[in-house]
LUMSENU-17012 format. One record per residue (C-alpha): residue in three letters; x, y, z. Coordinates in steps of 0.2 Angstrom, whole numbers. Layout:
BEGIN
aa,c1,c2,c3
ALA,X,Y,Z
...
//
This chain:
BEGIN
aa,c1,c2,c3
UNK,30,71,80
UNK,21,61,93
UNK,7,63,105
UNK,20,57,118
UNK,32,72,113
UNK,19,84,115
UNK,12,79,132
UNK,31,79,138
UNK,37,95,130
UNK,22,106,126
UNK,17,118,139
UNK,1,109,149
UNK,-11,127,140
UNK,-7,119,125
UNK,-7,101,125
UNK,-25,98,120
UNK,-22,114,107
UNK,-7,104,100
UNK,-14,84,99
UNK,-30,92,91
UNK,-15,100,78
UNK,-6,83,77
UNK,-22,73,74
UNK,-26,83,58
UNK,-9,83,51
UNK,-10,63,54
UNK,-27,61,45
UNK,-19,74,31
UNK,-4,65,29
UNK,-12,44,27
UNK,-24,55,14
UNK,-11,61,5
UNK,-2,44,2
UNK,-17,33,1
UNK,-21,45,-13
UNK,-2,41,-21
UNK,5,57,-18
UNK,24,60,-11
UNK,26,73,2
UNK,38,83,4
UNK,39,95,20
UNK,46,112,20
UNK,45,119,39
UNK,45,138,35
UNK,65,140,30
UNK,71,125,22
UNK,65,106,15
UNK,68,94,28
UNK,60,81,19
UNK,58,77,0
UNK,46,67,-10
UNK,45,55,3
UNK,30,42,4
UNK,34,36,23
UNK,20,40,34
UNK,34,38,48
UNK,47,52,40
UNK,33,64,35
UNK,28,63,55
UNK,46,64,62
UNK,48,81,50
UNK,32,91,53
UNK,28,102,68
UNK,47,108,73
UNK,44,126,68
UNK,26,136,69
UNK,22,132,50
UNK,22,118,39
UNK,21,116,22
UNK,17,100,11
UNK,22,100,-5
UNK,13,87,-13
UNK,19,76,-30
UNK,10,64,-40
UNK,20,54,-54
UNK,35,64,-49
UNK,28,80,-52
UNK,22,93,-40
UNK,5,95,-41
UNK,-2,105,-25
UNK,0,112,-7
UNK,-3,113,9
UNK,1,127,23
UNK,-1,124,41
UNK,-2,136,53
UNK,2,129,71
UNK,-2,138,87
UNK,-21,146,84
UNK,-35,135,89
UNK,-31,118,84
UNK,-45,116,70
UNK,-39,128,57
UNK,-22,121,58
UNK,-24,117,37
UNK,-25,138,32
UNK,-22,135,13
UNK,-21,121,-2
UNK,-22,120,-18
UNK,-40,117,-24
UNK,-35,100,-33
UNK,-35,92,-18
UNK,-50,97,-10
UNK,-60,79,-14
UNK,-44,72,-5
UNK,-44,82,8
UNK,-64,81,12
UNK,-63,67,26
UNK,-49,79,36
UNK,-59,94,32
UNK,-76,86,40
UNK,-66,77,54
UNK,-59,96,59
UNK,-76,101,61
UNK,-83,88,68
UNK,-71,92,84
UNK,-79,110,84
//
């Protein structure tokens, strides 16, 4: 997904909702692999993309149904999760992870609210 897609596809009452969703899927994702996890993205009915460490591919998978989730490996073993929830207000767009993330995730979590 790409801001380019979403100004060209999205409905104009939703663009800003959707860029807001995209940035903090973005910030989630370069966390996540600076941290050395793999990703793997399950869209709400299948696995689209599996233990992958390409910010590119993880950004081409995500945001094609209403929910997302990250399933997230360390040393080849799935360690944690993350759900998002697309179409609400744009900041809450993470609605659940596993706890052991939460240091990696505090940078994403503060730059959400900072947009409140």
């Amino acid at each position: 997904m790409t801001p380019q897609y979403i100004k060209a596809h999205f409905a104009p009452s939703v663009v800003e909702r959707g860029l807001v969703e995209l940035k903090i899927v973005r910030k989630t994702a370069q966390a996540l692999l600076k941290a050395g996890y793999s990703i793997s993205v399950h869209d709400g009915e299948e696995v689209t993309l599996s233990k992958s460490q390409s910010f590119k591919e993880i950004m081409r998978a995500v945001m094609t149904t209403d929910e997302d989730c990250f399933f997230v490996y360390k040393n080849g073993s799935r360690d944690s999760f993350i759900y998002f929830v697309y179409g609400n207000d744009g900041l809450d767009v993470i609605s659940d992870y596993g706890v052991s993330l939460e240091s990696v995730l505090k940078p994403v979590l503060d730059y959400a609210e900072s947009l409140a």
